[in-house]
N, C-alpha and C positions, 0 to 999 in steps of 0.2 A: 180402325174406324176413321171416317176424312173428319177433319177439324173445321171450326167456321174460325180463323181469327179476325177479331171484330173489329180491330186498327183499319182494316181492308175493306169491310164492309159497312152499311148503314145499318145498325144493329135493328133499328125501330122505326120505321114510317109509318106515321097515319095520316091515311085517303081523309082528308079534312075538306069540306067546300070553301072552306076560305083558311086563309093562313093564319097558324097561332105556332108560338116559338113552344117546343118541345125542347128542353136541356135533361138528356139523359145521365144520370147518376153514375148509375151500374149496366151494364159492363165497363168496364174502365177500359181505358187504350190499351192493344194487344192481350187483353183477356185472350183466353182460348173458351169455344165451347165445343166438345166434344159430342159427335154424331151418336144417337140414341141415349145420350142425357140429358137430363134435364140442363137447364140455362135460366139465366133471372134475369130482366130487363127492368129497371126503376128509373123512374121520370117526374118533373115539376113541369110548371110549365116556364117558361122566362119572365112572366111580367106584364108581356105583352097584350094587347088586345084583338083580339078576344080572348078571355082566360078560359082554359080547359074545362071551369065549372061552368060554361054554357055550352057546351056539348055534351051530348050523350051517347049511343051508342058509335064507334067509330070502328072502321075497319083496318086491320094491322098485318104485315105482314115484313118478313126478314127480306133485304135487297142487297144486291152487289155495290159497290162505289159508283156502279153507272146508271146505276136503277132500276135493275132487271132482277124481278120478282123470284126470288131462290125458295120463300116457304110460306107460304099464307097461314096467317095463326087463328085463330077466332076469334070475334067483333069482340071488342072492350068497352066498358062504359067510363071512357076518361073524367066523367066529370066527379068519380068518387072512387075510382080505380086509377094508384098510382105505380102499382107494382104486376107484372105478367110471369108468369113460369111455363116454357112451353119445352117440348123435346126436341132437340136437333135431327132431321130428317139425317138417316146416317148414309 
């Protein structure tokens, strides 16, 4: 089964209309996630403003280091969801 290792990739983008600092937790650096399992993504936000509890639904999806969309996951509601489990497209 192909591997995502997530040192390589942008584990977590979210399509925001404006900028808010996303500091992901988990996956940690060179984690592996393995194609057809499950995988966990956990996030705060940095601090910054605008903080995550003013947004609501946002859209999310797993990217390459250069930004090129690998799995689109389904919309999240950041402002009371800090944690995602999605399956690696294998």
């Amino acid at each position: 089964m192909p591997t995502f290792v997530l040192s390589t990739i942008v584990a977590l983008c979210f399509a925001l209309h404006v900028y808010a600092g996303i500091f992901v937790i988990t996956p940690a650096v060179d984690s592996v996630c393995y194609g057809g399992q499950p995988c966990e993504v956990r996030w705060l936000d940095d601090g910054s403003i605008p903080l995550l509890n003013a947004f609501g639904l946002s859209e999310v999806g797993v990217y390459t280091g250069n930004q090129q969309l690998v799995q689109r996951l389904p919309p999240v509601d950041v402002s009371d969801t800090h944690t995602l489990e999605f399956t690696v497209m294998p």
